[in-house]
MIVO-678553 format. One line per 2 residues: their letters; for each residue z, x, y of N, C-alpha, C, O. Coordinates in steps of 0.1 Angstrom, whole numbers, m for minus. Atoms other than C-alpha are relative to their C-alpha. Layout:
<romis>
A) Z:X:Y:Z:X:Y:Z:X:Y:Z:X:Y  ...
</romis>
This chain:
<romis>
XX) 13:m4:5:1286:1407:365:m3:14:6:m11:21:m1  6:m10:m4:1282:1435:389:9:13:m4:6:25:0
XX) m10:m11:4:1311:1455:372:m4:3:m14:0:12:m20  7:3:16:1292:1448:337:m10:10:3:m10:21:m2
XX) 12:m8:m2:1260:1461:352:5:15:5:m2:25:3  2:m13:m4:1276:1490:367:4:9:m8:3:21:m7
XX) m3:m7:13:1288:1500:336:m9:2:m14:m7:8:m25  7:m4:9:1261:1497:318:m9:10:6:m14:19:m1
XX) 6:m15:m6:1242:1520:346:3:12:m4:m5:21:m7  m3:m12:6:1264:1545:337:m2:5:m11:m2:17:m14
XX) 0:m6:12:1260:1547:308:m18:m1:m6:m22:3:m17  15:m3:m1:1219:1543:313:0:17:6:m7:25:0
XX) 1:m7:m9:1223:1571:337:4:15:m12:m5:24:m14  1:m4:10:1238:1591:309:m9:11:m9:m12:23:m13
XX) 12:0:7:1214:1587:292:m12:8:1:m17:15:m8  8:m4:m8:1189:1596:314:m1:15:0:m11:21:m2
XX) m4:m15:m2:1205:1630:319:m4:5:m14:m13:14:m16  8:m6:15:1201:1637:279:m14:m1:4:m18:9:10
XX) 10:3:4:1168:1624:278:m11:9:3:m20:13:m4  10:m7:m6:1152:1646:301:2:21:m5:m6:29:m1
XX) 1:m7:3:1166:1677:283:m12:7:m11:m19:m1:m18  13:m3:6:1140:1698:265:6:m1:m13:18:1:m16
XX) m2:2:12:1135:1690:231:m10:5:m13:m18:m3:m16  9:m10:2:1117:1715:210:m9:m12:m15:m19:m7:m21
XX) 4:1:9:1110:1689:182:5:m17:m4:17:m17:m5  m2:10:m3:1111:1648:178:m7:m3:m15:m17:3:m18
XX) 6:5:10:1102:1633:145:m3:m18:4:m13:m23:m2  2:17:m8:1101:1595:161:m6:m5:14:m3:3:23
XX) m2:4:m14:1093:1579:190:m4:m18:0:m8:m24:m10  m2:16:m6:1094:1541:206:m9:1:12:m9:9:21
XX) 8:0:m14:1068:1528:229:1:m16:1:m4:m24:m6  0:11:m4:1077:1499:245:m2:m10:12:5:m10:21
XX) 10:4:m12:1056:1478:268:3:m16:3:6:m25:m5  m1:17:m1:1056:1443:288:m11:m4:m3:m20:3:m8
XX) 11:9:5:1033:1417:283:m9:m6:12:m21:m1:12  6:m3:m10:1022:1404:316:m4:6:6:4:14:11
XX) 5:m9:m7:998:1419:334:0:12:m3:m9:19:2  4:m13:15:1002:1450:310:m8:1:m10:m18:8:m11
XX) 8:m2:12:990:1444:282:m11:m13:1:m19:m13:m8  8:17:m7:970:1408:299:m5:10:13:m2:21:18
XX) 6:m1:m15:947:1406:330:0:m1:10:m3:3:21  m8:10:m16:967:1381:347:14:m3:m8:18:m2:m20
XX) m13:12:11:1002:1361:339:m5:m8:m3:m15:m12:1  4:11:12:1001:1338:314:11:m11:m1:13:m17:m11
XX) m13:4:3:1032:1320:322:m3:m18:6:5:m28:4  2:11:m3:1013:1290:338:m13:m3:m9:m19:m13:m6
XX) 7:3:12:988:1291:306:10:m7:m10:6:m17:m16  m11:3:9:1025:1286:284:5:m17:8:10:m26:1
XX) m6:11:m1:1033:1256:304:m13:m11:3:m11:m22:8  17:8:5:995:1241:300:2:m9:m11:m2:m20:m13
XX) 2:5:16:1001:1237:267:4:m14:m2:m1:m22:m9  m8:10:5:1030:1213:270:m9:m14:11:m10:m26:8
XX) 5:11:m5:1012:1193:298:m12:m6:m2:m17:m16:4  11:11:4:981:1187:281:2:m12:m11:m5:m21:m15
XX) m4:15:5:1002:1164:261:8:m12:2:10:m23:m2  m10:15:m8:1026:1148:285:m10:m2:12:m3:0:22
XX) 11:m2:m12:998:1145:312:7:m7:14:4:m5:25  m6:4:m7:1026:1120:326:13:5:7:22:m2:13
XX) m13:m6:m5:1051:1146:336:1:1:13:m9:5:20  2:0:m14:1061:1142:370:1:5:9:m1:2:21
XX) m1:m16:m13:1067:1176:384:m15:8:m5:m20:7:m17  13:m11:m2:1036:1201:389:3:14:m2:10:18:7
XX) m7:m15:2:1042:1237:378:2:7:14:10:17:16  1:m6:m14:1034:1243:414:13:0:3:18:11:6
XX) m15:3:m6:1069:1227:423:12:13:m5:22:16:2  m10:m9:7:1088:1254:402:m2:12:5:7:20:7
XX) 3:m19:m3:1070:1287:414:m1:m8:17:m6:m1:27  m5:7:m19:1077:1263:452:14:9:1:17:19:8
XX) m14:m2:0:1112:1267:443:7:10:m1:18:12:5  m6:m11:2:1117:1300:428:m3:9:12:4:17:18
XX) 0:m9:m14:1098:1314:459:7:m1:14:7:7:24  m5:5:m13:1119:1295:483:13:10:m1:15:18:9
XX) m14:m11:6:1152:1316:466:m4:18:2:3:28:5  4:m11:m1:1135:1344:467:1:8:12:8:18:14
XX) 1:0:m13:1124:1344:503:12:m2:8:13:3:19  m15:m6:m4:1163:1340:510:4:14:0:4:22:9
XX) 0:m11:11:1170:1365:487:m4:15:12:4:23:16  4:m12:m4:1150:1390:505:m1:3:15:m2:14:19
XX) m6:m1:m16:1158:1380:545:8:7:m2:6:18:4  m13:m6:2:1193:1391:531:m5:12:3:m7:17:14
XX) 4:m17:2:1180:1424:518:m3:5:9:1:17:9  8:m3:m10:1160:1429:547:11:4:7:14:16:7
XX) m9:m4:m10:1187:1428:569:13:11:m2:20:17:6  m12:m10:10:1211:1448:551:m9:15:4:m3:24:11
XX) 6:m11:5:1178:1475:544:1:4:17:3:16:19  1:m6:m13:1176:1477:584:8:10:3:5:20:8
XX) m10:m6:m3:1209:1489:586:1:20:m3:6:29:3  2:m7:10:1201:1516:562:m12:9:8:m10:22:9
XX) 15:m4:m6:1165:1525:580:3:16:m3:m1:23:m12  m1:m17:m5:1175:1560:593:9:8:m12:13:19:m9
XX) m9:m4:10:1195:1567:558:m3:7:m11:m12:4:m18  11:m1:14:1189:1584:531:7:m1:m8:4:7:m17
XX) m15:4:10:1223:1572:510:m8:m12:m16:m3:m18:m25  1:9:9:1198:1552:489:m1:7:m17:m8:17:m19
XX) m1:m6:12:1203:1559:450:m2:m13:m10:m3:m25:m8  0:10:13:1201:1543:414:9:m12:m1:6:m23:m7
XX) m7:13:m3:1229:1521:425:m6:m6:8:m8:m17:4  6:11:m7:1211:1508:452:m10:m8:m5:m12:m18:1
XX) 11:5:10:1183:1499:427:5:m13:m7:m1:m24:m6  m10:5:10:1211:1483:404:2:m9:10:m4:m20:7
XX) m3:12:m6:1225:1460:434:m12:m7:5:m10:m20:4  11:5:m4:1191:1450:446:m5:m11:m13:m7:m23:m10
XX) 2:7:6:1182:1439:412:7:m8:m5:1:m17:m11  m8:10:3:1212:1421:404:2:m9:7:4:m20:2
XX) 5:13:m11:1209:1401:434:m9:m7:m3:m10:m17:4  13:8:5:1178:1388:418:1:m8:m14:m5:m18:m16
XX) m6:8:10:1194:1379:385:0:m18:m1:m7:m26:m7  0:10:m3:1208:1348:399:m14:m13:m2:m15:m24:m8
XX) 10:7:0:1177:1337:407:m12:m1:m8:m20:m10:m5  10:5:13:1154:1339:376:8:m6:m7:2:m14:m15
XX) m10:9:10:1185:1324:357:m2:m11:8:m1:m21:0  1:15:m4:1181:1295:379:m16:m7:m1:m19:m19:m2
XX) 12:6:4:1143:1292:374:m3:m5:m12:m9:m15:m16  6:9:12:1141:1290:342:13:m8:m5:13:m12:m16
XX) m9:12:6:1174:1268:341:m4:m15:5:1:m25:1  13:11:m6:1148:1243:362:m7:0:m11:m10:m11:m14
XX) 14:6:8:1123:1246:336:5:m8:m14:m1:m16:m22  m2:8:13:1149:1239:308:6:m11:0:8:m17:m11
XX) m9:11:m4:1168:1211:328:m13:m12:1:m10:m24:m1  7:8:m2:1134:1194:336:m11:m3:m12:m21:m10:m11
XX) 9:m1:15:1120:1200:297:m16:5:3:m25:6:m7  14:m2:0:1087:1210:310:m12:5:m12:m24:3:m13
XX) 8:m4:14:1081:1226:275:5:m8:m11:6:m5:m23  m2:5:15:1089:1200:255:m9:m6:m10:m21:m3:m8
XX) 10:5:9:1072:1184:227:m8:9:m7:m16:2:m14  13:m8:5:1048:1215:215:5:6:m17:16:12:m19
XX) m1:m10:13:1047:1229:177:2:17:7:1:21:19  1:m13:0:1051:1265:173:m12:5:1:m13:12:11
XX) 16:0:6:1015:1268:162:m4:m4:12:m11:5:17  8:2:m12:1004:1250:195:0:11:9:m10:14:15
XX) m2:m10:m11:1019:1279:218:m6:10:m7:m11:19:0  7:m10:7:1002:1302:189:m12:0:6:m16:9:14
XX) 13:1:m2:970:1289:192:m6:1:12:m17:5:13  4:m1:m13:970:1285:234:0:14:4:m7:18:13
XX) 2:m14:m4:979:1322:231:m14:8:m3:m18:17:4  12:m3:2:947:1330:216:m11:1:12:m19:11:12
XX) 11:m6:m6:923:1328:246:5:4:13:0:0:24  m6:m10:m8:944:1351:264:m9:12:m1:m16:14:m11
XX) 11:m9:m3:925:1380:278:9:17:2:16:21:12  m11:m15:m1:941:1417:271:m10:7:7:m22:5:8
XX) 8:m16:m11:932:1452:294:m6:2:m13:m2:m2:m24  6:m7:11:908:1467:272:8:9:m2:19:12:4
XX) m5:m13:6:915:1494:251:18:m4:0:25:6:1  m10:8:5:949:1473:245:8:1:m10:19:5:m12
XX) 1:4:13:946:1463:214:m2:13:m9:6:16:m18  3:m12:6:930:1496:203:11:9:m3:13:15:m14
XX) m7:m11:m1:955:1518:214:16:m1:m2:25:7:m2  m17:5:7:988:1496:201:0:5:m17:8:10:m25
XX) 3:m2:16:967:1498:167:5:13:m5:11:17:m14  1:m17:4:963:1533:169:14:8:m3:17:17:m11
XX) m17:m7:m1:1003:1540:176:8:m3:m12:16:4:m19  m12:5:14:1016:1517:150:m6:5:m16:0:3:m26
XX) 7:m8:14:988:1536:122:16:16:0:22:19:m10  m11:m8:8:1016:1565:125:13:m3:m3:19:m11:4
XX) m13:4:8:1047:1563:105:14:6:12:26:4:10  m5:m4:m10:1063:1580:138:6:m7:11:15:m3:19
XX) 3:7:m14:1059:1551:163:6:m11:m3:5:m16:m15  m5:13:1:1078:1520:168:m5:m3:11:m4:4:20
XX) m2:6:m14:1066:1494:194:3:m9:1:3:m14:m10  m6:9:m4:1079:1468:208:m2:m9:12:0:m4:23
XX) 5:7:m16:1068:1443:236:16:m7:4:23:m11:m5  m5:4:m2:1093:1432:256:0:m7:19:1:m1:30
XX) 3:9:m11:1089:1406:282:9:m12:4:18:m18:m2  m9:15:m7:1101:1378:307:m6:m10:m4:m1:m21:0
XX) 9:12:1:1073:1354:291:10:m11:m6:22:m9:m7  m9:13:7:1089:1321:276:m7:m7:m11:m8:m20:m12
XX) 10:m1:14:1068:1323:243:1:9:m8:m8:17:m6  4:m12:9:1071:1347:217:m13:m11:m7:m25:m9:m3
XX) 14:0:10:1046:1328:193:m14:0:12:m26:2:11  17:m1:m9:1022:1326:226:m4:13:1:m16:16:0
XX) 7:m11:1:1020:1358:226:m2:11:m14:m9:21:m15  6:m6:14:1020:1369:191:m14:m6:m1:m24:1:m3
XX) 16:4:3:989:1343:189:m7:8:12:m19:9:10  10:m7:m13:975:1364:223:m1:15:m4:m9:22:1
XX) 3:m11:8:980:1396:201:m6:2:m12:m12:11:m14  7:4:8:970:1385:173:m13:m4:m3:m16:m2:m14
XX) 12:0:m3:937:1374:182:m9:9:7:m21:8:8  3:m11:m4:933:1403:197:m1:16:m7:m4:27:m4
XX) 3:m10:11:933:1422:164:12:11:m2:10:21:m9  m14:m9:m2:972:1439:172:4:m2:m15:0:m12:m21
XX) m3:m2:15:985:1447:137:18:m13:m1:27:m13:m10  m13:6:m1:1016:1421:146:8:1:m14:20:1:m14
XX) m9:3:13:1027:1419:110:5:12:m5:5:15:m17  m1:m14:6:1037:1456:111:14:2:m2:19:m8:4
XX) m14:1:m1:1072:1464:106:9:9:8:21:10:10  m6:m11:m15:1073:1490:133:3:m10:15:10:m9:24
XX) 0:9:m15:1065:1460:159:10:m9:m1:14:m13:m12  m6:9:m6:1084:1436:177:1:m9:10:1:m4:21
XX) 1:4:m20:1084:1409:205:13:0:1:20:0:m9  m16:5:m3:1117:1403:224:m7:m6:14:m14:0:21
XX) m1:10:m7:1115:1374:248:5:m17:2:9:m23:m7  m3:12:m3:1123:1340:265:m3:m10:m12:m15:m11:m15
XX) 10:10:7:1115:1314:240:8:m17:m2:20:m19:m1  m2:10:1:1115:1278:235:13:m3:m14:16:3:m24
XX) m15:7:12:1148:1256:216:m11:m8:m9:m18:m16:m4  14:10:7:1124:1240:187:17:m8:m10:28:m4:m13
XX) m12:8:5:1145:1210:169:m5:0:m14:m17:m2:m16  2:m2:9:1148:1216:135:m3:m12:m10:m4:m10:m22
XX) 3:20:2:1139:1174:129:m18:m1:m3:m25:m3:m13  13:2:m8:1107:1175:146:m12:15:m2:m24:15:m3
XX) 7:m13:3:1097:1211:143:m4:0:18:m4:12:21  2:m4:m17:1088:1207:188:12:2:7:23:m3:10
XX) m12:m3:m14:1103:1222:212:7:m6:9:0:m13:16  m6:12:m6:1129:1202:230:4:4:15:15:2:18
XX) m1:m5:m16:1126:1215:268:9:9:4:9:16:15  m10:m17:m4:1153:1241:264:m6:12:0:m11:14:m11
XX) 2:m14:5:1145:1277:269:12:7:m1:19:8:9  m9:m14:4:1168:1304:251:m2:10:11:m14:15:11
XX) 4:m11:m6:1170:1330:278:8:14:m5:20:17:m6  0:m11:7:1166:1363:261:m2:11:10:6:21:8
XX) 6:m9:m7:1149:1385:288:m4:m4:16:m15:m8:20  4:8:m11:1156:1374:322:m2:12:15:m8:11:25
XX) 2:m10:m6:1159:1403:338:2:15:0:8:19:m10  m1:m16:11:1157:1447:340:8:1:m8:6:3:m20
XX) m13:m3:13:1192:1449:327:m5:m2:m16:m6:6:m25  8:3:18:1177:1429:295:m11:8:m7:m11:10:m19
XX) 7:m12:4:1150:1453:291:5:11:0:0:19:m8  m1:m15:4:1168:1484:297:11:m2:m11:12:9:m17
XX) m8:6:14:1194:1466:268:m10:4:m7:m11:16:m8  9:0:10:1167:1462:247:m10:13:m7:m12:16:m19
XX) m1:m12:1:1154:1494:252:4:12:m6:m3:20:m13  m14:m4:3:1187:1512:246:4:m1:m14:10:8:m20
XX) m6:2:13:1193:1493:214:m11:6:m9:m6:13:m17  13:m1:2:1154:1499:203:5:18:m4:6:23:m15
XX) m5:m16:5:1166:1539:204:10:2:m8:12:10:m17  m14:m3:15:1198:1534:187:m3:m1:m9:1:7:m17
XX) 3:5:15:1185:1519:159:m10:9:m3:m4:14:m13  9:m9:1:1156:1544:156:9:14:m9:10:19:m20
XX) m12:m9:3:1184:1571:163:7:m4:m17:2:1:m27  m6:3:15:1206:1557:131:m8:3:m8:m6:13:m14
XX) 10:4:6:1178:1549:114:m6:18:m9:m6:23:m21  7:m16:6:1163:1587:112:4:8:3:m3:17:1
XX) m10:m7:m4:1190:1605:126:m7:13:11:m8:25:10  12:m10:m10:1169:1622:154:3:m12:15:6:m24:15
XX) 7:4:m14:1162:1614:193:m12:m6:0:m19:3:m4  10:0:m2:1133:1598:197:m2:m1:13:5:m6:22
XX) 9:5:m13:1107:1598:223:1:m11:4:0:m20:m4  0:18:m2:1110:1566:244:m12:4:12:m13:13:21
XX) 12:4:m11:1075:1555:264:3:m13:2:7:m20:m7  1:8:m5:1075:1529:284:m11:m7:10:m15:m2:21
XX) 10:m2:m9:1049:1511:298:m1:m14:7:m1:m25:1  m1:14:m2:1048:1485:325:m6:m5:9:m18:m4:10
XX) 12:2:m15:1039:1471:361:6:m7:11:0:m9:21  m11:2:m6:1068:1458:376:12:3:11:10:15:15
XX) m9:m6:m3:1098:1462:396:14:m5:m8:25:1:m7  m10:2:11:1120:1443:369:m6:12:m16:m1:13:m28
XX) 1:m10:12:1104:1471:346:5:16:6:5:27:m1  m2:m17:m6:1114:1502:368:11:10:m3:12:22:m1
XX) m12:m7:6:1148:1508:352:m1:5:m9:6:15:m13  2:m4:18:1133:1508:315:m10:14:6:m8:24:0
XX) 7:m10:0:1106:1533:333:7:13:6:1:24:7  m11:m7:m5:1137:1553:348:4:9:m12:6:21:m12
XX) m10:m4:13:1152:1557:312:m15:4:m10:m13:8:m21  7:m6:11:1121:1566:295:m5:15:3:m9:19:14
XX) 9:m12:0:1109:1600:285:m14:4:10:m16:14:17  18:1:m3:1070:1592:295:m3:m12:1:m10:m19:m6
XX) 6:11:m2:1069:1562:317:m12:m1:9:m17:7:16  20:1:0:1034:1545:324:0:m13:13:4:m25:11
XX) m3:17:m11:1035:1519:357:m13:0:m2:m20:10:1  15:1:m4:1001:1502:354:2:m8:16:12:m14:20
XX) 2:4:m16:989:1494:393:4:4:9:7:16:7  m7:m6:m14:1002:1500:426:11:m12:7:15:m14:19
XX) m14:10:m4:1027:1472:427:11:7:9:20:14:5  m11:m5:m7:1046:1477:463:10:2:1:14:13:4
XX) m15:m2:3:1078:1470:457:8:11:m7:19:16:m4  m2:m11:11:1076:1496:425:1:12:10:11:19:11
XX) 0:m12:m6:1063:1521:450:10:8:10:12:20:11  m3:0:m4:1081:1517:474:16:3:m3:23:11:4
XX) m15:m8:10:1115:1523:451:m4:10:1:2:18:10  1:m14:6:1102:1551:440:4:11:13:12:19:12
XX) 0:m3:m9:1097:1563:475:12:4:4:16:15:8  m18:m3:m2:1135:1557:482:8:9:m8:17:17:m6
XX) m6:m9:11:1145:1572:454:m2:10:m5:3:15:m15  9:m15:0:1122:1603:458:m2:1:m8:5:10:m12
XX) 9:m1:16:1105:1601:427:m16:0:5:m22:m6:13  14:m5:m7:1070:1616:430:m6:m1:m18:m4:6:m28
XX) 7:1:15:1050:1602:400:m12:8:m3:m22:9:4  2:m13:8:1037:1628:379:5:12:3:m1:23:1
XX) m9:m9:0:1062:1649:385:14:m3:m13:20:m13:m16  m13:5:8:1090:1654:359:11:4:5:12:15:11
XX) m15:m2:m3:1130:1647:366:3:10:m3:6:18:6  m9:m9:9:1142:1671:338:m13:10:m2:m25:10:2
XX) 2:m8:0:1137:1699:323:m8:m2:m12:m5:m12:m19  5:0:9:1109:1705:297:m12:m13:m4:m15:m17:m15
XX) 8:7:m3:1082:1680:313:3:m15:m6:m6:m22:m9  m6:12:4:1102:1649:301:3:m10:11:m2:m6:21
XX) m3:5:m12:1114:1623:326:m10:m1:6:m7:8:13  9:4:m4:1081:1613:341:m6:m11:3:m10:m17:m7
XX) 7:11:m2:1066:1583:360:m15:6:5:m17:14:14  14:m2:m7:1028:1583:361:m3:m11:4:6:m19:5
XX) 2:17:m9:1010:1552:377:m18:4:m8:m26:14:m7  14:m3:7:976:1547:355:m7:m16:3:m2:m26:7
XX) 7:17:m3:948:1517:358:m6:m2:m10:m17:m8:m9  7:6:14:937:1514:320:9:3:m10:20:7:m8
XX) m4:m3:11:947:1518:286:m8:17:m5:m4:26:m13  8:m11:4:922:1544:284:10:12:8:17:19:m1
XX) m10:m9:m9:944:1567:312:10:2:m9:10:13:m14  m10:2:9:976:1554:290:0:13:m13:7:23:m13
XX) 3:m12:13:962:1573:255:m5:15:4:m3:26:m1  m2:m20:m4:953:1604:276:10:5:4:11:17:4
XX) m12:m6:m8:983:1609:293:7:2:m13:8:13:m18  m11:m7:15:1006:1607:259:m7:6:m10:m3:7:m21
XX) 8:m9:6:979:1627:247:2:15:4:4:24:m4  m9:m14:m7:988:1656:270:16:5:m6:18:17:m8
XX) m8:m4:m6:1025:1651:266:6:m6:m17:18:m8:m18  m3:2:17:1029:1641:226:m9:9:m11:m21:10:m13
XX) 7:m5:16:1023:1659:194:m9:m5:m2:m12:m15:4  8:8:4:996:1652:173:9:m9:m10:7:m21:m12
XX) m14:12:7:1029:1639:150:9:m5:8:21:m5:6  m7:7:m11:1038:1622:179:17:0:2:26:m8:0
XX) m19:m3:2:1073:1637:185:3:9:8:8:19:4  m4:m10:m9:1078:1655:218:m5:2:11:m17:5:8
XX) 9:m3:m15:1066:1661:258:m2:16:m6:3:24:m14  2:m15:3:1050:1690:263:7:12:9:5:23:6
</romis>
């Protein structure tokens, strides 16, 4: 796995190095954003498994038990790292690979959570339509909704949500009620989602894992531009926007990425990796992490650094 990943760094890394060259003229661009706590208030990921226990009421594990378990792996997980990072203290050898082993060390361990949630069915039994409808009184950042609308009104813009949730229809119904144009043909979700039995039409306690960790977003990503690329035979702009430290790779590889909050761990990368947000990598004000606390900040910043035909930093 870690010979897989280092080959796909390179070839992110690449990437990276185009990306940030200047580009006098972009007819496309791709803005692709997570879902928790992005484009939401809070996670929703213990709203998604509500759903199924307001109809098994007799299930005999507690969601508590699962986010017990994943923190117990974790809190290994990160002794290790710790003791490793000591070593390191006085160093300053740390780079994009160290990013890359850090998060592949973490792999493991969301593939094992949610192979708990599909071994112990926790989501079984629900319609499609039920995770629709629980998604509904989901609560987006302001100016959210507005400003996904606003992107996907030009014929320039593709967006794309891509998340670790374990719902797409939960959160199509939590965009969807939120007045997101979902039925556009620029958008997309990509995430975790339930095995539904083609008998019964409910979910049968398996989750499909689609998006379990960065690698799968900066995939997703990656393909998200190729296809654009093909598509109109141009570069596009890639925005990114997220809040993470499993989003920090896609915010690595984008043109004009957007970290909402002051998430430590994020910063604290960055810090190692001397990245000074609002500053650009490359040449031609490209390559950029800002750190913003609204949607409103969001539309002014790619307001500075996009056309009004949304096709180019400035």
């Amino acid at each position: 796995m870690l010979a897989h990943y280092a080959r796909s760094a390179i070839r992110v890394s690449r990437y990276m190095t185009s990306a940030t060259k200047p580009m006098t003229r972009r007819r496309s661009a791709i803005l692709a954003v997570d879902f928790d706590e992005t484009l939401t208030t809070h996670c929703t990921l213990a709203s998604v498994v509500a759903v199924a226990r307001q109809k098994h009421h007799d299930c005999c594990l507690d969601f508590q038990w699962f986010t017990d378990e994943y923190m117990k792996d974790l809190d290994v997980y990160e002794a290790k790292w710790k003791s490793a990072v000591s070593d390191k203290a006085s160093s300053t050898a740390w780079s994009h690979k160290s990013l890359i082993a850090y998060l592949e060390g973490l792999w493991p361990i969301e593939g094992a959570s949610l192979e708990r949630l599909s071994t112990h069915k926790i989501l079984a039994g629900v319609l499609r339509k039920e995770f629709r409808i629980a998604g509904t009184s989901t609560e987006l950042r302001p100016g959210a909704a507005a400003f996904i609308n606003k992107v996907l009104s030009s014929p320039k813009w593709r967006v794309c949500v891509i998340s670790t949730n374990w719902s797409e229809d939960f959160i199509r119904g939590a965009l969807e009620a939120a007045g997101v144009n979902i039925a556009s043909n620029a958008f997309s979700i990509h995430c975790n989602n339930p095995v539904f039995s083609p008998d019964t039409g409910q979910s049968t306690g398996k989750i499909e894992p689609r998006v379990i960790w960065a690698k799968d977003k900066v995939d997703l990503f990656i393909r998200a531009k190729l296809s654009v690329q093909q598509e109109r035979g141009n570069m596009p702009l890639l925005v990114y926007v997220g809040d993470s430290l499993t989003d920090l790779p896609a915010l690595l590889l984008a043109d004009i990425g957007l970290l909402f909050g002051n998430d430590q761990s994020v910063t604290e990368w960055c810090r190692r990796l001397n990245i000074d947000f609002g500053k650009p990598r490359g040449e031609g004000g490209c390559g950029i992490i800002y750190q913003v606390s609204s949607w409103d900040s969001v539309e002014h910043l790619l307001r500075d650094h996009v056309d009004s035909d949304g096709s180019k930093c400035s």
